[in-house]
SELUMMI-608691 format. One record per residue (C-alpha): residue number from 1; residue in three letters; x, z, y. Coordinates in Angstrom, 2 decimals. Each point is the difference from the previous one (the first is absolute). Example, Ala and Ser with C-alpha at 12.3 -4.5 7.8 and 13.67 -1.06 7.14 Angstrom:
<node><k>1</k><r>ALA</r><px>12.30</px><pz>7.80</pz><py>-4.50</py></node>
<node><k>2</k><r>SER</r><px>1.37</px><pz>-0.66</pz><py>3.44</py></node>
END
This chain:
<node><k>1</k><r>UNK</r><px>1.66</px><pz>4.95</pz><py>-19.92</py></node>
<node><k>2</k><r>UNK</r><px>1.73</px><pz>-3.09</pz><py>-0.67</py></node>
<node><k>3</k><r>UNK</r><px>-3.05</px><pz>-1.74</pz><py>-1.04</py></node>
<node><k>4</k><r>UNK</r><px>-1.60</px><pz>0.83</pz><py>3.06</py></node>
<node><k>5</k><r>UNK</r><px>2.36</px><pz>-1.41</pz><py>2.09</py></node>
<node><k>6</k><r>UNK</r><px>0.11</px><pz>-2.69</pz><py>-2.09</py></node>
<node><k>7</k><r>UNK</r><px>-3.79</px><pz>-0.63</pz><py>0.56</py></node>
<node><k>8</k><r>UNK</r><px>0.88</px><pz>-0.02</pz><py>3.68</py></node>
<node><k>9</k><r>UNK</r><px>2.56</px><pz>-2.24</pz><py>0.21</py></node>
<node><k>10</k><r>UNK</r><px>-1.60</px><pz>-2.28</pz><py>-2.56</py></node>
<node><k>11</k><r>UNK</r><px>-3.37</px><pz>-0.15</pz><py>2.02</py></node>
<node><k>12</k><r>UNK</r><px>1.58</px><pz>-0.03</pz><py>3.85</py></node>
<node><k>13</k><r>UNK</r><px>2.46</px><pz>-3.20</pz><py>-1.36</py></node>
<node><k>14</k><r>UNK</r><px>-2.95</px><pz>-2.04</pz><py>-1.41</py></node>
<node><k>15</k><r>UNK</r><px>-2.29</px><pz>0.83</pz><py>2.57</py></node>
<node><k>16</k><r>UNK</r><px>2.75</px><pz>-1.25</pz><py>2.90</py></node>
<node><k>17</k><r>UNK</r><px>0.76</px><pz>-3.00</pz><py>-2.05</py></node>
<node><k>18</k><r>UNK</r><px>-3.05</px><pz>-1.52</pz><py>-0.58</py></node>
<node><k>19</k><r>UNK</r><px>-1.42</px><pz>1.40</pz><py>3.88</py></node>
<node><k>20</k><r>UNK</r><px>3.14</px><pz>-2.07</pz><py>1.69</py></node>
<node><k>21</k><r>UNK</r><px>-1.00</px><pz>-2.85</pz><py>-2.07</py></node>
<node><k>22</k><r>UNK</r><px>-3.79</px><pz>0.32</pz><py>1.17</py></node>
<node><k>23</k><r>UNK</r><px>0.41</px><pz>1.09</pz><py>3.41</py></node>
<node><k>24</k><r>UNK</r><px>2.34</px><pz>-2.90</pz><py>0.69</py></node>
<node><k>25</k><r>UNK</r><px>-2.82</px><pz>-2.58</pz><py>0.28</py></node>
<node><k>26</k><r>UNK</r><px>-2.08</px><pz>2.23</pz><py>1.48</py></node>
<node><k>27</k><r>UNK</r><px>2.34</px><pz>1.11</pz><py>3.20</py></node>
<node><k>28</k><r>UNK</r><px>0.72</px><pz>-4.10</pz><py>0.34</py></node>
<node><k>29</k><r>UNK</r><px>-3.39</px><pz>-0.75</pz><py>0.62</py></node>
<node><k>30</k><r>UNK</r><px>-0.41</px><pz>3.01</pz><py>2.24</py></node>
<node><k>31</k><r>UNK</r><px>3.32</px><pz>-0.75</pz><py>2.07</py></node>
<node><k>32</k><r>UNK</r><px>-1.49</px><pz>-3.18</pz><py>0.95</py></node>
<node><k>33</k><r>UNK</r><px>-2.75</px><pz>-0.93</pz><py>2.98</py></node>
<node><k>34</k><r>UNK</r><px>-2.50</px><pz>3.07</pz><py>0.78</py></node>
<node><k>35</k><r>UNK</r><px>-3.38</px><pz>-0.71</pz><py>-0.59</py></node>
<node><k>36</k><r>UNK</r><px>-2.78</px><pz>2.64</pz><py>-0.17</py></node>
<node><k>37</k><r>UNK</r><px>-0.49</px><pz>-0.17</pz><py>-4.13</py></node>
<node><k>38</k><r>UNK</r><px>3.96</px><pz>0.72</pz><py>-0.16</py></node>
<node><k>39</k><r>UNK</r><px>-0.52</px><pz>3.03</pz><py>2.09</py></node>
<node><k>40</k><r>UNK</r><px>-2.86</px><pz>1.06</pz><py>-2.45</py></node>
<node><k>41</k><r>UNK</r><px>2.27</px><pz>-0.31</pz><py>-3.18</py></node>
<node><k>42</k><r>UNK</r><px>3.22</px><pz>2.01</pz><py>1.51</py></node>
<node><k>43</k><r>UNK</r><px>-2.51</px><pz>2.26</pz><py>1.15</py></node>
<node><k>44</k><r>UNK</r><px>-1.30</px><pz>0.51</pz><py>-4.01</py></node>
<node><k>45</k><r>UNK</r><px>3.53</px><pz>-0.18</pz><py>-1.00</py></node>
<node><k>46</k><r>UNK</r><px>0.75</px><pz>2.80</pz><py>2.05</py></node>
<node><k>47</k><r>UNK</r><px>-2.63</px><pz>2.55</pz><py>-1.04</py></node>
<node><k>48</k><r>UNK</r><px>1.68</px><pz>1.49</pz><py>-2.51</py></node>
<node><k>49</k><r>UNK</r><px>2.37</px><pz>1.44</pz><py>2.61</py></node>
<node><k>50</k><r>UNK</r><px>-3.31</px><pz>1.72</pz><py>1.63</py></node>
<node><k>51</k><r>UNK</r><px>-1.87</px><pz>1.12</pz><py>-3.18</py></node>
<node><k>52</k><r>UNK</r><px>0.25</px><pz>2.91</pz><py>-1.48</py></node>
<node><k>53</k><r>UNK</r><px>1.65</px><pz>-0.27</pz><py>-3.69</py></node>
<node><k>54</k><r>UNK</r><px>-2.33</px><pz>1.72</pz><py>-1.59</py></node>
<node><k>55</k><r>UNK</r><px>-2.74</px><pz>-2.88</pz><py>1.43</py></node>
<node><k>56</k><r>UNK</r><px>1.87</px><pz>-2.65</pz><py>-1.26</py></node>
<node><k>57</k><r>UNK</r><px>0.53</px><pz>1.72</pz><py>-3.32</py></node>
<node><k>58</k><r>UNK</r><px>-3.52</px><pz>0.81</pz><py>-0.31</py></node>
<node><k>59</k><r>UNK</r><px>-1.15</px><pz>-3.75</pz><py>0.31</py></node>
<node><k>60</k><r>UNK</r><px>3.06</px><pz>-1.42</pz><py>-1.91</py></node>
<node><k>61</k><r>UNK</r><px>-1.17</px><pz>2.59</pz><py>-3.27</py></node>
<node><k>62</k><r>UNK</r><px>-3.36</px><pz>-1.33</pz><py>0.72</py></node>
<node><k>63</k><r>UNK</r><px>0.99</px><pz>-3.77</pz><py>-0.40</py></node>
<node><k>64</k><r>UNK</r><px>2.97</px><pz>0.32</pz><py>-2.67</py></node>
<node><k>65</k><r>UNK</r><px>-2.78</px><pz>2.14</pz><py>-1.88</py></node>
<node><k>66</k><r>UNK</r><px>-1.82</px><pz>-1.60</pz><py>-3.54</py></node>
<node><k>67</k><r>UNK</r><px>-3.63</px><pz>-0.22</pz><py>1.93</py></node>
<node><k>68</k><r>UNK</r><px>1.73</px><pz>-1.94</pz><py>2.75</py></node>
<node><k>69</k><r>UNK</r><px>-1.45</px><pz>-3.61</pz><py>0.74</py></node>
<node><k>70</k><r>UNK</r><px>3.87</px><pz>-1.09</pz><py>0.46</py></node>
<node><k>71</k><r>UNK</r><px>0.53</px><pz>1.62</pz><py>-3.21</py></node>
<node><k>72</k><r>UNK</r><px>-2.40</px><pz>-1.98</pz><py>-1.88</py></node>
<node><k>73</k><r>UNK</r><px>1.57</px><pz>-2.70</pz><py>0.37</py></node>
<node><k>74</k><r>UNK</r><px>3.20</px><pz>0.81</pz><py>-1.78</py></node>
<node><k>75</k><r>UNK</r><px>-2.27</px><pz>1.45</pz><py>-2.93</py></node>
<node><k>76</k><r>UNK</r><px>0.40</px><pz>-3.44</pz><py>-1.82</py></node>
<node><k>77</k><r>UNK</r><px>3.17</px><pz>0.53</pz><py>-0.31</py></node>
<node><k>78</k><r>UNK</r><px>-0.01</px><pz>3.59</pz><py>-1.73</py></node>
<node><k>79</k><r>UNK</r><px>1.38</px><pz>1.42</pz><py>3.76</py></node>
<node><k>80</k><r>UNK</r><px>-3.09</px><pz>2.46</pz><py>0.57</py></node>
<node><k>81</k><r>UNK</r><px>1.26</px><pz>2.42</pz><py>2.57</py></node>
<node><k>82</k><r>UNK</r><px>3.62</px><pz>0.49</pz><py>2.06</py></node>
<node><k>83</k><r>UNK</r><px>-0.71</px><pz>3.21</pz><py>1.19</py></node>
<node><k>84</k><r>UNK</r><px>2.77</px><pz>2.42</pz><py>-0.87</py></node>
<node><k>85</k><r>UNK</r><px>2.23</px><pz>-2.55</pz><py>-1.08</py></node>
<node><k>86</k><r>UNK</r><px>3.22</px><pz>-1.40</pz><py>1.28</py></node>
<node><k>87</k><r>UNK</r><px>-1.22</px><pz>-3.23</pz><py>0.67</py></node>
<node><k>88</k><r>UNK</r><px>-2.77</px><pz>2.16</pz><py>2.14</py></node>
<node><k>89</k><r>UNK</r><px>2.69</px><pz>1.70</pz><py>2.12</py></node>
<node><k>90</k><r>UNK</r><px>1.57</px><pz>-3.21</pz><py>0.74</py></node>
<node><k>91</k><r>UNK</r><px>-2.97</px><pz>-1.51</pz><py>1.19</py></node>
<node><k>92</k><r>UNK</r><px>-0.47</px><pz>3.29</pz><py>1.99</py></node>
<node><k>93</k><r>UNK</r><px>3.13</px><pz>0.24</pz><py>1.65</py></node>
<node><k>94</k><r>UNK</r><px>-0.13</px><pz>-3.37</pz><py>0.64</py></node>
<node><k>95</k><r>UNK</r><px>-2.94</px><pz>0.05</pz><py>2.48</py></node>
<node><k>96</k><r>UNK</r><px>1.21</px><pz>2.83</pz><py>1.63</py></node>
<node><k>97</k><r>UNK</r><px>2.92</px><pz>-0.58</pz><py>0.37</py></node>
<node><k>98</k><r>UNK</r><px>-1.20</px><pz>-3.42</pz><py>1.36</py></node>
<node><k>99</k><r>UNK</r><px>0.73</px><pz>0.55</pz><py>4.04</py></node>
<node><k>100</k><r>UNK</r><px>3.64</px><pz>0.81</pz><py>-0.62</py></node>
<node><k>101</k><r>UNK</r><px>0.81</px><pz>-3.54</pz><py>-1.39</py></node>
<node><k>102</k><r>UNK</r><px>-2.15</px><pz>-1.88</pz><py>2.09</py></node>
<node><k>103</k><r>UNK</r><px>0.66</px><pz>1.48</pz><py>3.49</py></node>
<node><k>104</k><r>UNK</r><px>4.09</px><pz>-0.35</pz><py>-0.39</py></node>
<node><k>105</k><r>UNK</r><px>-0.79</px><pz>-3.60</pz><py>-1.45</py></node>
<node><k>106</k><r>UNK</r><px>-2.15</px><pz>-1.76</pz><py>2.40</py></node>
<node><k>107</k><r>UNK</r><px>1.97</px><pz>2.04</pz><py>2.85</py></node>
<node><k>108</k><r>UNK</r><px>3.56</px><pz>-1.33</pz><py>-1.03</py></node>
<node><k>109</k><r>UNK</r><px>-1.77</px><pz>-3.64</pz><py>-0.30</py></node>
<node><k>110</k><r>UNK</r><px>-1.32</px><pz>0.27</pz><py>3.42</py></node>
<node><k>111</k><r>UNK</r><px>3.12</px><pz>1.17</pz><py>1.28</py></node>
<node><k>112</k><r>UNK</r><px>1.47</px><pz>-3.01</pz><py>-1.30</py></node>
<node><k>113</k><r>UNK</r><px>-1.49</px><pz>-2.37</pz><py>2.21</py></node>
<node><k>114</k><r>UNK</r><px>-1.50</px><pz>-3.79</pz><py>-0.43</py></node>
<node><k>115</k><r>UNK</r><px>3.68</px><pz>-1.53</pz><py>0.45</py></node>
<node><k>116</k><r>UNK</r><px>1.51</px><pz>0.35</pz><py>-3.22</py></node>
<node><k>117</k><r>UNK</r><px>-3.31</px><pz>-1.52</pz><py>-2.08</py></node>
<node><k>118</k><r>UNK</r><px>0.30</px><pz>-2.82</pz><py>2.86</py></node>
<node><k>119</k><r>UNK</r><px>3.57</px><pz>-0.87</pz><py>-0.24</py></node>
<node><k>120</k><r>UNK</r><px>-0.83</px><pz>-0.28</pz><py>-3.89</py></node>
<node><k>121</k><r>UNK</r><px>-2.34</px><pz>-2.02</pz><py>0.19</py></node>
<node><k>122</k><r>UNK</r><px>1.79</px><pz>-3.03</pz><py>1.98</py></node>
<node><k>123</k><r>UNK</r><px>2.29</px><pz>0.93</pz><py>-2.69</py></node>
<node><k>124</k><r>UNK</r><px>-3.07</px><pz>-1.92</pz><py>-1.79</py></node>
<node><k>125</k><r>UNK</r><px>-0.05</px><pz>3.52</pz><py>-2.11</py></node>
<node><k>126</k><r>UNK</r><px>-3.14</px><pz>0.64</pz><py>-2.29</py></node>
<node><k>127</k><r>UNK</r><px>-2.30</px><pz>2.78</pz><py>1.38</py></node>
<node><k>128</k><r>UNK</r><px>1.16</px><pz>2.25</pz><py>-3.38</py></node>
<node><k>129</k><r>UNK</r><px>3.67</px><pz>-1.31</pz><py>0.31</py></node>
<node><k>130</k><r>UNK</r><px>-0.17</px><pz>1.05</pz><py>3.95</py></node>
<node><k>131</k><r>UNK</r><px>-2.09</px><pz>3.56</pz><py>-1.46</py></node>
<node><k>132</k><r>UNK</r><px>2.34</px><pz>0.74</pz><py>-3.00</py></node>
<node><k>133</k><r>UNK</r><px>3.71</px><pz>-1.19</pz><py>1.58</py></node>
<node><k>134</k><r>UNK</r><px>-0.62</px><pz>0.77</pz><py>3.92</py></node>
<node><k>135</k><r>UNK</r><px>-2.63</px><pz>2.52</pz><py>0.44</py></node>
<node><k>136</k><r>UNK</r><px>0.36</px><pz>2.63</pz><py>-2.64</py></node>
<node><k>137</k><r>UNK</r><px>4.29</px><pz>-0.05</pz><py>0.82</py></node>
<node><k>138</k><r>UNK</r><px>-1.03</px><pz>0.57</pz><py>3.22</py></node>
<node><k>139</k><r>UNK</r><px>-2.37</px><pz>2.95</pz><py>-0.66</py></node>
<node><k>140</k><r>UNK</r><px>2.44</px><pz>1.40</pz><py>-2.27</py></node>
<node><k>141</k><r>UNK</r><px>0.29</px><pz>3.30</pz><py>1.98</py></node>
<node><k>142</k><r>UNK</r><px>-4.21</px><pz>0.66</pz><py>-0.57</py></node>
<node><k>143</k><r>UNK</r><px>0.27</px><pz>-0.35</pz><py>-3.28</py></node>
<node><k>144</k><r>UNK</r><px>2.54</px><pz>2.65</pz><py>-0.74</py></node>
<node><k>145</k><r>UNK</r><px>-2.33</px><pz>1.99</pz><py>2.32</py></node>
<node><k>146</k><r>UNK</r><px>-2.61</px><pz>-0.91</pz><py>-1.81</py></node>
<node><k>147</k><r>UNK</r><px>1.40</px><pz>0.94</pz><py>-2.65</py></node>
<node><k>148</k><r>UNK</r><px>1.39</px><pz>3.46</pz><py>0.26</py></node>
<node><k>149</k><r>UNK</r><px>-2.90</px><pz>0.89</pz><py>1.63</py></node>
<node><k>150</k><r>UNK</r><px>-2.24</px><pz>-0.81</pz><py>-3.00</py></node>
<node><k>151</k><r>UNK</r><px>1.91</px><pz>1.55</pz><py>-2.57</py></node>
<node><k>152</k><r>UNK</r><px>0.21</px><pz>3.29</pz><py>1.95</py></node>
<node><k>153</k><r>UNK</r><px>-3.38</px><pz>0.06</pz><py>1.20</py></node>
<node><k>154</k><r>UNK</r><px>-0.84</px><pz>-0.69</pz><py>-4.01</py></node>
<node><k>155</k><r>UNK</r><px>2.11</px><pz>2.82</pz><py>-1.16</py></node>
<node><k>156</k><r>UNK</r><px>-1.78</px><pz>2.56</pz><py>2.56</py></node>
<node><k>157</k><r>UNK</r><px>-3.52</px><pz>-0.86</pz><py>-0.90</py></node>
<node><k>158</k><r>UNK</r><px>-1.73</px><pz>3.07</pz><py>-1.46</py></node>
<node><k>159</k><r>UNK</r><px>-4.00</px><pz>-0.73</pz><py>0.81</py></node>
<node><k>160</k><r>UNK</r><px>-0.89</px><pz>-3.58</pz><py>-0.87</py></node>
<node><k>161</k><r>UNK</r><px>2.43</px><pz>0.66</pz><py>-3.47</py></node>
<node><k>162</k><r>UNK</r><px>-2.09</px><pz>3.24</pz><py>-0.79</py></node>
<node><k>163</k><r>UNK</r><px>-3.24</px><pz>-1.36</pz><py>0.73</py></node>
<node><k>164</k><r>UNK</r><px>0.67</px><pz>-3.17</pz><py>-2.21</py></node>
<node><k>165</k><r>UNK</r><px>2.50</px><pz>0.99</pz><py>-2.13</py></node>
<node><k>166</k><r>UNK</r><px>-0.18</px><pz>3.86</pz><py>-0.98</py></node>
<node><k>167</k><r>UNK</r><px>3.65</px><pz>1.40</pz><py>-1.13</py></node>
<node><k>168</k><r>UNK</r><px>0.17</px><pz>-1.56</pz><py>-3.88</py></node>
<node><k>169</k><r>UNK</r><px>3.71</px><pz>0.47</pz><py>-1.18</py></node>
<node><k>170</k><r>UNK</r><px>1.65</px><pz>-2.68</pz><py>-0.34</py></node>
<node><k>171</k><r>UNK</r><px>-2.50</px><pz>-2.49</pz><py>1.46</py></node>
<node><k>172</k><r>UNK</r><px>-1.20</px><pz>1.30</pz><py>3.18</py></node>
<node><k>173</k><r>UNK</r><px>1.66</px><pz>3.24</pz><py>1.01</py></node>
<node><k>174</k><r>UNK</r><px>2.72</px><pz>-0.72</pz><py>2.99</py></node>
<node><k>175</k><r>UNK</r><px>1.55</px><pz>2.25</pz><py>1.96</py></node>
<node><k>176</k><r>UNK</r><px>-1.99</px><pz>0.72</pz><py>2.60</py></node>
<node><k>177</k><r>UNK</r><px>-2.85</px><pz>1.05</pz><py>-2.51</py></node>
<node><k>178</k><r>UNK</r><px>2.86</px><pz>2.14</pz><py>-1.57</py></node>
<node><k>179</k><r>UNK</r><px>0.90</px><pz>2.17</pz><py>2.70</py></node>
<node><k>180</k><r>UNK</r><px>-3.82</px><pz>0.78</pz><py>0.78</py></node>
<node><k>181</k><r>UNK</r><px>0.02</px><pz>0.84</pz><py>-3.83</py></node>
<node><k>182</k><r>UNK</r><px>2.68</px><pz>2.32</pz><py>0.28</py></node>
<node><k>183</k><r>UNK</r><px>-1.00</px><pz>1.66</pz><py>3.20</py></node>
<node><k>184</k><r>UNK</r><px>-3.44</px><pz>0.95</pz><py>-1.20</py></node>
<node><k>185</k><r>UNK</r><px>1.89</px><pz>1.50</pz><py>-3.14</py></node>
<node><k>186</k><r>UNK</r><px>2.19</px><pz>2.52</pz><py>2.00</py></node>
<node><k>187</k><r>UNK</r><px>2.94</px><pz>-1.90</pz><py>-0.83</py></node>
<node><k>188</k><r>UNK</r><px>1.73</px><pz>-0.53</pz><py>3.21</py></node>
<node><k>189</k><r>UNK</r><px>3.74</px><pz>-0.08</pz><py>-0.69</py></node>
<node><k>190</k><r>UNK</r><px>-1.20</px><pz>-3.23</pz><py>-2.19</py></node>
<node><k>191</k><r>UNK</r><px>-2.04</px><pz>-1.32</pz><py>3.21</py></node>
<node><k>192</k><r>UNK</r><px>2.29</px><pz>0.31</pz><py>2.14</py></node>
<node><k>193</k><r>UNK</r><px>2.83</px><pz>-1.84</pz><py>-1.84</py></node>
<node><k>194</k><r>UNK</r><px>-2.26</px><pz>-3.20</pz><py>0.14</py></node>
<node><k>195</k><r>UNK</r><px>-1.22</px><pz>0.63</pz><py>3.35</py></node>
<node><k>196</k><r>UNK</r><px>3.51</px><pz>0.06</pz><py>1.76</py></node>
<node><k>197</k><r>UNK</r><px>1.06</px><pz>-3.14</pz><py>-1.71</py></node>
<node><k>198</k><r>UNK</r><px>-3.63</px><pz>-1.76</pz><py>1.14</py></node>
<node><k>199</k><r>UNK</r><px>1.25</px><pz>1.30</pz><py>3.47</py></node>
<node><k>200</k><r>UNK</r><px>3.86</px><pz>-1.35</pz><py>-0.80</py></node>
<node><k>201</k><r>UNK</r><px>-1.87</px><pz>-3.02</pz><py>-0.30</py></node>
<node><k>202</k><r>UNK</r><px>-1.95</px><pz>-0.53</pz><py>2.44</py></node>
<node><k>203</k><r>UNK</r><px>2.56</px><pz>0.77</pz><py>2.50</py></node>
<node><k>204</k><r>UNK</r><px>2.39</px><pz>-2.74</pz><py>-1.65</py></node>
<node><k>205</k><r>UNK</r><px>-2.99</px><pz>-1.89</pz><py>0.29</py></node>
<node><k>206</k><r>UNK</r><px>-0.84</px><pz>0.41</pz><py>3.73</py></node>
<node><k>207</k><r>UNK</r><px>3.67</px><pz>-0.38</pz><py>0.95</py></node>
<node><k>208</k><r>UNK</r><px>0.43</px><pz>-3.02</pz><py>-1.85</py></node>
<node><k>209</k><r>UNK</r><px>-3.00</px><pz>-1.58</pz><py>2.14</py></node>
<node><k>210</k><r>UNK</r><px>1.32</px><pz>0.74</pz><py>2.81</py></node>
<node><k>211</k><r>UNK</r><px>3.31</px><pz>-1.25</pz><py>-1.02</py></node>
<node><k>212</k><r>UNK</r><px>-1.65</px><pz>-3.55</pz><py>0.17</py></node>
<node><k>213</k><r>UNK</r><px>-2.74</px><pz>0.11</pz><py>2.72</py></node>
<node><k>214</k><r>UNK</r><px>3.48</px><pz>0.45</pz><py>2.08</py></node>
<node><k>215</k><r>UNK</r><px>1.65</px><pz>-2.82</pz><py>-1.79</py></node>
<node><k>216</k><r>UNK</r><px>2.52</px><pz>1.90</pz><py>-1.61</py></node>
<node><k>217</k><r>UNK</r><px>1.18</px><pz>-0.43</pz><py>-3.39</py></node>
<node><k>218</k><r>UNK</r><px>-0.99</px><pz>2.15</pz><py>-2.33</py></node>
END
């Protein structure tokens, strides 16, 4: 049991890590002026929010699969296929768990208004020195939302991580994969256990969100 939860934790902490560190960029250039190809990217962004799991697993297997054209291109380097692999489940959560660090991003930048970048820049501020030392501070709040809300939303997936993933011990088999295990072995006392503290969590979760959207300390 251990090393499932292990699994979890391991995969929902990389996944969050490197997502903030992607999505950062990303939510900048989408905070600033509208223009019709901006709408078109949050709008692709967003779709894993729409599509069913099981969709995005399907197509994810098909391109982490050995036959894949974006898969032949790692064959030079001995890397032949990611599907049910770690590596595959972080890529995995990673795009679908996409919207939930973007969205809190580029919505904290907006709400932090042109002023700030201005004054910095008659402060004769670089544009990374105004990025890095005014803007990020300032959207500090969207990235702990950010945040929390990709590393829960990673530890409750249960259809991409099947799909691309399967339940290997040790490698691929989290906790949400677990409990399905157990339930369609009769062994509910064992189900239940993880269950309630998924649910323990996800209440923390919640309530620590709304701890900050109101501005209170958390």
């Amino acid at each position: 049991m251990f090393e499932v939860i292990w699994t979890t934790v391991k995969l929902a902490t990389v996944t969050t890590v490197l997502l903030i560190l992607l999505s950062t960029p990303v939510a900048w250039g989408l905070s600033q002026r509208r223009t019709w190809w901006k709408d078109v990217v949050g709008t692709i962004l967003s779709l894993p929010i729409v599509l069913p799991p099981t969709v995005l697993g399907f197509y994810l297997l098909l391109t982490l699969a050995p036959q894949s054209p974006v898969m032949a291109l790692l064959h030079p380097f001995g890397i032949r296929s990611l599907a049910f692999t770690f590596t595959g489940l972080v890529i995995g959560s990673m795009i679908y768990s996409l919207p939930f660090a973007v969205s809190p991003l580029r919505d904290a930048f907006i709400a932090m208004g042109d002023g700030p970048m201005e004054v910095a820049v008659t402060l004769r501020a670089s544009p990374l020195d105004a990025f890095l030392n005014v803007a990020i501070p300032q959207a500090g709040r969207g990235f702990a939302t950010a945040a929390i809300l990709v590393f829960a939303h990673t530890v409750g997936e249960f259809g991409v991580i099947l799909m691309i993933g399967g339940a290997i011990p040790g490698q691929t088999e989290v906790v949400s994969i677990r409990i399905y295990q157990l339930v369609e072995s009769m062994r509910f006392n064992e189900a239940h256990r993880l269950a309630a503290g998924l649910l323990a969590f996800a209440f923390c979760v919640l309530l620590v969100i709304s701890r900050l959207d109101r501005g209170g300390k958390v």
